[in-house]
N, CA, C and O atoms as a DFTB+ gen file, in Angstrom:
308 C
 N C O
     1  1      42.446     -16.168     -16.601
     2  2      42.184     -15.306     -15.468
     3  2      42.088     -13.855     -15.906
     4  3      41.195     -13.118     -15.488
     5  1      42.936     -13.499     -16.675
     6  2      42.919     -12.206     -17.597
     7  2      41.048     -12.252     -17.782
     8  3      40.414     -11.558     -16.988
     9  1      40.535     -12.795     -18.472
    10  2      39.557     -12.663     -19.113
    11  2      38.381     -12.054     -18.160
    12  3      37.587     -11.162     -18.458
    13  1      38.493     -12.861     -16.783
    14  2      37.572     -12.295     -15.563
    15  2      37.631     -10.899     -15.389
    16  3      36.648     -10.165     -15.290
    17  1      39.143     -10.459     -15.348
    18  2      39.343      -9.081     -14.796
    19  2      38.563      -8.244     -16.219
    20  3      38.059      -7.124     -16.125
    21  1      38.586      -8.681     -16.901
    22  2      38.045      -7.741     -18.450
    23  2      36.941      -7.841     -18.773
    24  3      36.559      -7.075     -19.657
    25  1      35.804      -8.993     -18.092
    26  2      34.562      -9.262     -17.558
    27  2      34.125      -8.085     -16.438
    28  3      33.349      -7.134     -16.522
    29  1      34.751      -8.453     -15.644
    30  2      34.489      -7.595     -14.199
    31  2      34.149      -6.147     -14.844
    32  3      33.067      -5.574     -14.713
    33  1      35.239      -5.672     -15.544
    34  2      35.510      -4.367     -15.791
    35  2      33.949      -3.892     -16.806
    36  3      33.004      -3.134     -16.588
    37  1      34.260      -4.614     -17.717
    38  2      32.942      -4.424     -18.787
    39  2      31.374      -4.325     -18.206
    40  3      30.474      -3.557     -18.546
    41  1      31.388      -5.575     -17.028
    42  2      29.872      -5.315     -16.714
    43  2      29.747      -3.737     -15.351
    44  3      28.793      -3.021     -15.048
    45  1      31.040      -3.762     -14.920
    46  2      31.142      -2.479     -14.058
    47  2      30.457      -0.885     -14.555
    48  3      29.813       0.065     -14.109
    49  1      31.258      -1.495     -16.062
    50  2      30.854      -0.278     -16.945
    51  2      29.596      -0.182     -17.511
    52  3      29.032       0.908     -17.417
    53  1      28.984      -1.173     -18.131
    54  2      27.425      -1.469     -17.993
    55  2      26.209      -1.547     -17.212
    56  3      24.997      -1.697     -17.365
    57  1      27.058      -1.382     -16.326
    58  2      25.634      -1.673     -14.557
    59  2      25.954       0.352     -14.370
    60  3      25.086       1.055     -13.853
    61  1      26.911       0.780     -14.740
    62  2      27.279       2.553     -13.967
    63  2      26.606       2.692     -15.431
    64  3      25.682       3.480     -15.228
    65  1      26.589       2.434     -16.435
    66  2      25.518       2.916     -17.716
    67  2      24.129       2.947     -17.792
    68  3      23.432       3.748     -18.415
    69  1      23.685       1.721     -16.896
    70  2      22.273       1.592     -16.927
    71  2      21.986       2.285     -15.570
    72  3      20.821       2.631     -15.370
    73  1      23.059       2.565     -14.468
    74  2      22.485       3.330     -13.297
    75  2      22.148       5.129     -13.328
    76  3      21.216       5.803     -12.889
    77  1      23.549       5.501     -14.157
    78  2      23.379       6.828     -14.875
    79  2      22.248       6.826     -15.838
    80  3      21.790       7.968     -15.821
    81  1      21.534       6.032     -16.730
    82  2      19.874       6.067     -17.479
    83  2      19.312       6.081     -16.331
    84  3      18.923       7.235     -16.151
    85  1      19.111       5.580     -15.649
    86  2      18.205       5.551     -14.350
    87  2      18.067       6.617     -13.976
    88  3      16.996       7.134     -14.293
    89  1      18.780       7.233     -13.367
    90  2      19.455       8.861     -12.537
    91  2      19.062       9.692     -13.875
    92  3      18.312      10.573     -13.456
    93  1      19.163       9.805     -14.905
    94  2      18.477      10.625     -15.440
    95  2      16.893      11.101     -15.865
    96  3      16.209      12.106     -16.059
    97  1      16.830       9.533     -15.860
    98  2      15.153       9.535     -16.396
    99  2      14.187       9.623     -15.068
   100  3      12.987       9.854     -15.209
   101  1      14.628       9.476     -14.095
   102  2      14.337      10.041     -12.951
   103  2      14.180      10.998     -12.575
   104  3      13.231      11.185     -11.814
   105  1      15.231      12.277     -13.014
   106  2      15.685      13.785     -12.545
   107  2      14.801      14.743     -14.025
   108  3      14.451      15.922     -13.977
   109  1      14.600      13.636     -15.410
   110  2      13.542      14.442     -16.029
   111  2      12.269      14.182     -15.937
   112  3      11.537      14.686     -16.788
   113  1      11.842      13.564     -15.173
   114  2      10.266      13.676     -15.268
   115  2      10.078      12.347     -15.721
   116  3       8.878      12.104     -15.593
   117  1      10.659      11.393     -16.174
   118  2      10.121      10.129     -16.587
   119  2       8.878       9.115     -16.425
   120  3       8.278       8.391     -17.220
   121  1       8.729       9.431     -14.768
   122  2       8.673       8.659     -13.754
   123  2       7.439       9.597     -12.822
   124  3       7.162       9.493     -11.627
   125  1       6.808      10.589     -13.949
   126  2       6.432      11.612     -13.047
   127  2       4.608      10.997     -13.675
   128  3       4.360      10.682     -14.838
   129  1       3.476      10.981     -12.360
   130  2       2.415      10.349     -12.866
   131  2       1.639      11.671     -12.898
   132  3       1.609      12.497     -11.986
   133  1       1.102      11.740     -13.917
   134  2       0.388      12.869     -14.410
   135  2      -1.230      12.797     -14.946
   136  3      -1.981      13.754     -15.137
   137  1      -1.516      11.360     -15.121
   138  2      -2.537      11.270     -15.391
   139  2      -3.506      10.493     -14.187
   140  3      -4.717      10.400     -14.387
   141  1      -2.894       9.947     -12.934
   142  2      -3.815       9.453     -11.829
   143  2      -4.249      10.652     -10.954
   144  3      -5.380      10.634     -10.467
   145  1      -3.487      11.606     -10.745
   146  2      -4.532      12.707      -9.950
   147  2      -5.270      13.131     -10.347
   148  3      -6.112      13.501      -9.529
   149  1      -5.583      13.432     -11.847
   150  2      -7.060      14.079     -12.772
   151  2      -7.675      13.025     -12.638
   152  3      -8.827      13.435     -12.503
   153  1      -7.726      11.648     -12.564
   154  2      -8.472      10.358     -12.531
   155  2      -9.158      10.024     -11.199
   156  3     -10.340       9.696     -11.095
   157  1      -8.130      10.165     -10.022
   158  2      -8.199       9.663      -9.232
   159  2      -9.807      10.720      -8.183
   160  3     -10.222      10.076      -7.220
   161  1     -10.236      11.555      -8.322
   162  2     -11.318      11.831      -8.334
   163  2     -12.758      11.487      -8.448
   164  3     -13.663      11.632      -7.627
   165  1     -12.768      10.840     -10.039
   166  2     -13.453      10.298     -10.339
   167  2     -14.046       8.358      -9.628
   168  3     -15.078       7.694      -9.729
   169  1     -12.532       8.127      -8.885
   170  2     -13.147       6.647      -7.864
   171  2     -13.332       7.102      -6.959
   172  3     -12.798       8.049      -6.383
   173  1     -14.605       6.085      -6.580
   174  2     -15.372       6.260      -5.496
   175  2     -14.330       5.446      -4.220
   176  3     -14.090       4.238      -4.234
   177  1     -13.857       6.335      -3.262
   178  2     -13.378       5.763      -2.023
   179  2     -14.408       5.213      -0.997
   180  3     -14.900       5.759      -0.010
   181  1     -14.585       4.007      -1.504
   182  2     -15.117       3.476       0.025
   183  2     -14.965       2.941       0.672
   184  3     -15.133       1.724       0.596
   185  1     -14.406       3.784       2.056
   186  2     -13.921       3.191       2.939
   187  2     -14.535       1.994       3.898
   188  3     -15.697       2.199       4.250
   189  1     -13.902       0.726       4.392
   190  2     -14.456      -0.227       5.386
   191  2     -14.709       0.306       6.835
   192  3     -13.894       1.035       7.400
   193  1     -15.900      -0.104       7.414
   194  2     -16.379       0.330       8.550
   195  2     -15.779      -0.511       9.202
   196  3     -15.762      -1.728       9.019
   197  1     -15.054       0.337      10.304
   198  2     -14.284      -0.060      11.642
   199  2     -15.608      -0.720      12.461
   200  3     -16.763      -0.336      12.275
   201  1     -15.296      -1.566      13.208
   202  2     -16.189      -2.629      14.120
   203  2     -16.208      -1.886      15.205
   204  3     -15.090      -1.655      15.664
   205  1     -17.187      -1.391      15.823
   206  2     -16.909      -0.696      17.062
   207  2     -17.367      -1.365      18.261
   208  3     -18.510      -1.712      17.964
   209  1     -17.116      -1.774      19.532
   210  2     -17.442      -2.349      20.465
   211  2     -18.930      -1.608      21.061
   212  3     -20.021      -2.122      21.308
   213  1     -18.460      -0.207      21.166
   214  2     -20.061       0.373      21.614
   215  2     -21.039       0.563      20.845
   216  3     -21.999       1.237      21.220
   217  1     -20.977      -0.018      19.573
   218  2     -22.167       0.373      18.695
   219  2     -22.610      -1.464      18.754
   220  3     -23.775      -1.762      19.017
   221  1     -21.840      -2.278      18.557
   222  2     -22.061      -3.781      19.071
   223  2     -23.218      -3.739      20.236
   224  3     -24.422      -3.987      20.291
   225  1     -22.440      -3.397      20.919
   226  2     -23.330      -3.816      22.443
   227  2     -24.835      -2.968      22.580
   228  3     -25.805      -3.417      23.192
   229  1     -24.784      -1.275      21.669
   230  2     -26.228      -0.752      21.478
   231  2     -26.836      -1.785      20.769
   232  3     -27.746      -2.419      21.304
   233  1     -26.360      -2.112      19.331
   234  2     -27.140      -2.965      18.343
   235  2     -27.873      -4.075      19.494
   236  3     -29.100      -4.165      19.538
   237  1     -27.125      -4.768      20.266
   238  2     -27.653      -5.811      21.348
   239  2     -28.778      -5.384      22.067
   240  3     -29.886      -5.918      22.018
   241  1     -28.368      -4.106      22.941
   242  2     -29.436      -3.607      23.520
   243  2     -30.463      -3.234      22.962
   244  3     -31.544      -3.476      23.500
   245  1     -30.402      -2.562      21.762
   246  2     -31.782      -2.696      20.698
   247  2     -33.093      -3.173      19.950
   248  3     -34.111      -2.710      19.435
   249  1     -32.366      -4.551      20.234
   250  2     -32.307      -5.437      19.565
   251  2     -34.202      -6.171      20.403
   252  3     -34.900      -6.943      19.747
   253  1     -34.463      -5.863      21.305
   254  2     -35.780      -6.415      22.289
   255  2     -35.682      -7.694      22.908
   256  3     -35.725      -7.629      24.137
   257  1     -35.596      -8.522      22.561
   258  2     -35.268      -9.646      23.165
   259  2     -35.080     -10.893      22.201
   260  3     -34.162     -11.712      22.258
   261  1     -36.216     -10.866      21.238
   262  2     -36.341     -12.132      20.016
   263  2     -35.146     -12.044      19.364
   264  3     -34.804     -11.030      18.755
   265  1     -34.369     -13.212      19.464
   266  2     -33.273     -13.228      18.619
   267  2     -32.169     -12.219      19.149
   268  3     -31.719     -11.303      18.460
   269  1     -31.781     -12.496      20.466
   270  2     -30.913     -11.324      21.020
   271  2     -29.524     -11.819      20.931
   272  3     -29.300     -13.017      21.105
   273  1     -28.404     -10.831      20.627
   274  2     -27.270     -11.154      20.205
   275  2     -26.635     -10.969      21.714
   276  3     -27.052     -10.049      22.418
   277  1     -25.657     -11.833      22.173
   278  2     -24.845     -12.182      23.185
   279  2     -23.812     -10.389      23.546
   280  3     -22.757     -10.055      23.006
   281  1     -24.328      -9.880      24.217
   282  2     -22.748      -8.576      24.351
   283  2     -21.894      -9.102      24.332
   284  3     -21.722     -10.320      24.300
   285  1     -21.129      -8.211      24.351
   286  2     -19.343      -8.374      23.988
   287  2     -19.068      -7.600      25.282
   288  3     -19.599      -6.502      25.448
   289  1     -17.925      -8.350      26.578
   290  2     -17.754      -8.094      27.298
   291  2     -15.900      -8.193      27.580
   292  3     -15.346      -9.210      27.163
   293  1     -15.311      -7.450      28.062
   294  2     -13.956      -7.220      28.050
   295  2     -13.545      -8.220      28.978
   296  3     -14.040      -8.515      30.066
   297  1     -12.380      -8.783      28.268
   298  2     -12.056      -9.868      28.995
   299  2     -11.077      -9.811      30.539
   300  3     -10.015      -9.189      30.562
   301  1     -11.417     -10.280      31.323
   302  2     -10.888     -10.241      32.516
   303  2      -9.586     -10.406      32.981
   304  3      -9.488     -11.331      33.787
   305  1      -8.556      -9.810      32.735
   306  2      -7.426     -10.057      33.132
   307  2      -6.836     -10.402      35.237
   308  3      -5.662     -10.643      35.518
């Protein structure tokens, strides 16, 4: 039973060793990204087009008659 308590103690002291590396390499800059904002420029963001209900229902109305797409109508509560 001795042996647990001298377990306990040892990894206590090993987990507050590797948490203090942590806490430091943190507070110097370790962890600090320096090379994705000069990069991040260079990708192209392209964003996905939101579905819009009123551009739907123009496209429909546009559309003449051949091959006419069904409107989109709000559902009736």
């Amino acid at each position: 039973m001795e042996v647990m308590y001298l377990l306990i103690a040892f990894s206590l002291i090993i987990a507050s060793g590797f948490l203090g590396a942590f806490i430091w390499a943190v507070r110097s800059g370790q962890y600090d990204d320096r090379d994705t904002p000069s990069r991040r420029m260079l990708i192209d963001d392209i964003l996905p087009e939101k579905k819009n209900r009123s551009a739907e229902k123009k496209k429909t109305d546009d559309s003449g008659g051949e091959g006419e797409e069904q409107k989109i109508h709000p559902k009736k509560q």
